[in-house]
C-alpha positions in Angstrom: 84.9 153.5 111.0 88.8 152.1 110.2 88.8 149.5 107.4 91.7 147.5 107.7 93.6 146.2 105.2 94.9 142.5 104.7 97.6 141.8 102.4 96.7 139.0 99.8 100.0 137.2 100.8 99.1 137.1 104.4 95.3 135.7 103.4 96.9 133.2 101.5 99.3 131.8 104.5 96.8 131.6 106.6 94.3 129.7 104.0 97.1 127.3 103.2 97.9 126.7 107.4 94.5 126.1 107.5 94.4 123.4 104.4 97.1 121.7 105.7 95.6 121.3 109.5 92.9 120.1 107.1 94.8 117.7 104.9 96.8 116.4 108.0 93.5 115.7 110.0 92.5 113.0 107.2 95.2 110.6 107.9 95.6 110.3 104.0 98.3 112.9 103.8 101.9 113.1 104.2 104.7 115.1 103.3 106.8 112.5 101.8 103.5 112.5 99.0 102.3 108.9 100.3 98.5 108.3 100.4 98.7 105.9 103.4 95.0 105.0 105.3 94.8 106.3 108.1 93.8 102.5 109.2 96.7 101.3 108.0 99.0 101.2 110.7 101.3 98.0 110.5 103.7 96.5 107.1 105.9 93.7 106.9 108.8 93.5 104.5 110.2 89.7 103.7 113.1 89.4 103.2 114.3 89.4 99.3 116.2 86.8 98.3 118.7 86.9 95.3 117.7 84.5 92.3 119.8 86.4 89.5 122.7 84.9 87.9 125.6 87.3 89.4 125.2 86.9 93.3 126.6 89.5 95.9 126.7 87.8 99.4 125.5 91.3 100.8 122.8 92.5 97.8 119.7 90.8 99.4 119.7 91.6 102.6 121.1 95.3 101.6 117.9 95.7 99.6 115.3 94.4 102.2 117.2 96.6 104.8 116.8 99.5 102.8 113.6 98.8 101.7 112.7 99.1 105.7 114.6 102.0 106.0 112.2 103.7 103.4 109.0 102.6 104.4 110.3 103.5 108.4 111.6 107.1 106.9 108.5 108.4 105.2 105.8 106.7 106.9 104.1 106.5 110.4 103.8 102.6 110.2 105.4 100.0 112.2 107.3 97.1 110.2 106.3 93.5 112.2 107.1 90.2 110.7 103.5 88.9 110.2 99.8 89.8 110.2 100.5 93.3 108.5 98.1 95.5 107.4 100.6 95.6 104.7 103.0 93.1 102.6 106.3 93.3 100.9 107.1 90.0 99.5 109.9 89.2 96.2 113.2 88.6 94.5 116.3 90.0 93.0 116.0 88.9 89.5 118.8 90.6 88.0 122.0 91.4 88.5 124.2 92.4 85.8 127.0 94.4 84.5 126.8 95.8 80.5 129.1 98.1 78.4 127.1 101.6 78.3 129.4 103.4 76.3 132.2 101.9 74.1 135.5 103.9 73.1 137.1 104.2 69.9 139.4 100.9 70.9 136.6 98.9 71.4 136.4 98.9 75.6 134.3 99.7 77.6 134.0 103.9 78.6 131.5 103.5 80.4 129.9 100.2 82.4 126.2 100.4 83.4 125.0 98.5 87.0 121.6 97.5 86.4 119.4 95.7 89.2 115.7 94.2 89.0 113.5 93.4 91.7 110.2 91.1 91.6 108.0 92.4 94.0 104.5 91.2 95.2 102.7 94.2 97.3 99.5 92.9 99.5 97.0 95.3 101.1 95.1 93.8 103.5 92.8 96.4 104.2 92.1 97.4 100.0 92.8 94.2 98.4 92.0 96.5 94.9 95.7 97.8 95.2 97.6 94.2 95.3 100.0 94.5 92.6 103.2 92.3 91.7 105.8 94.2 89.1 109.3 94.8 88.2 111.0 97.4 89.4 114.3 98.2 87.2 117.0 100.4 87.8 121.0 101.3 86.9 123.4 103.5 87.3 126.2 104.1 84.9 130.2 104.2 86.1 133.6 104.7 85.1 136.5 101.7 86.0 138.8 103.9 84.3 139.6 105.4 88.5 139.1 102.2 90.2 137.8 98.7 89.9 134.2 97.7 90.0 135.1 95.8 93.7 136.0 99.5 94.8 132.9 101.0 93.9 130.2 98.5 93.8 128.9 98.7 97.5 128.5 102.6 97.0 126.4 101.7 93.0 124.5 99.2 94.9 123.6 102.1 97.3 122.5 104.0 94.9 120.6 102.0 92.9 118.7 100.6 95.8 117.4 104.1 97.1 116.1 104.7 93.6 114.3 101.0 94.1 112.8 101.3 97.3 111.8 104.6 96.1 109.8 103.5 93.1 108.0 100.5 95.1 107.2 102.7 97.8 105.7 105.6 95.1 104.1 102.3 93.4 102.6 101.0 97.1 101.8 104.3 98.7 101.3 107.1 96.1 99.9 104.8 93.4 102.2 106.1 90.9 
């Protein structure tokens, strides 16, 4: 009789293969870490006005577009204005500018961009996960090269995808 012989790295390919056809099959798994029902199949994201003292024309609807953009990029759900399964509903609360490291003259090495966002997350279909929070970020720059004006739209950028990314984590990974 010829014994054959499997290699313990090819047993384990095939186990995982089979774990993630598995995994998949739920509807509660996806790559981007999410934890979305598989019920859950609709989301609506108001728009997110600006309420903080410093107002950029652009900032709010920047933010709720790239909020959109997030939940459309790592999720199978469809965004619709009403009647979700799903709710994104809030405010820009801050928007400010502070010194984040000082030089020896007394300016300014270093600014820091700092944004906060009131949000107010509904599930419709598990009430038990409703939250409303604060969701904080910066980012630190330099106007040493070029002027705030220069570089703002590209901080804001920034900042946002570090946003969206927390609220989403916070929504859909309960993190």
């Amino acid at each position: 009789m010829k014994q054959t012989f499997t290699h313990p790295a090819r047993k384990f390919g095939r186990i995982a293969f089979l774990m993630l056809i598995f995994l998949n099959s739920c509807g509660i798994y996806s790559f981007s870490g999410a934890s979305i029902p598989a019920e859950m199949k609709t989301v609506s994201v108001q728009f997110f006005e600006n309420n903080s003292s410093l107002v950029v024309p652009y900032l709010s609807q920047q933010f709720t577009e790239d909020l959109k953009t997030r939940i459309r990029n790592q999720s199978t759900l469809s965004l619709v204005r009403a009647n979700a399964d799903a709710n994104f509903e809030g405010r820009i609360t801050d928007y400010r500018i502070t010194p984040a490291a000082i030089q020896g003259n007394e300016r300014a090495g270093l600014e820091r961009l700092t944004i906060t966002v009131s949000v107010k997350y509904t599930n419709a279909l598990k009430p038990e996960l409703n939250f409303e929070q604060s969701f904080t970020r910066f980012k630190d720059f330099s106007t040493q090269g070029k002027p705030l004006q220069a570089q703002e739209q590209g901080l804001i950028k920034d900042i946002n995808l570090m946003l969206t990314e927390d609220i989403f984590n916070r929504a859909f990974a309960n993190w």
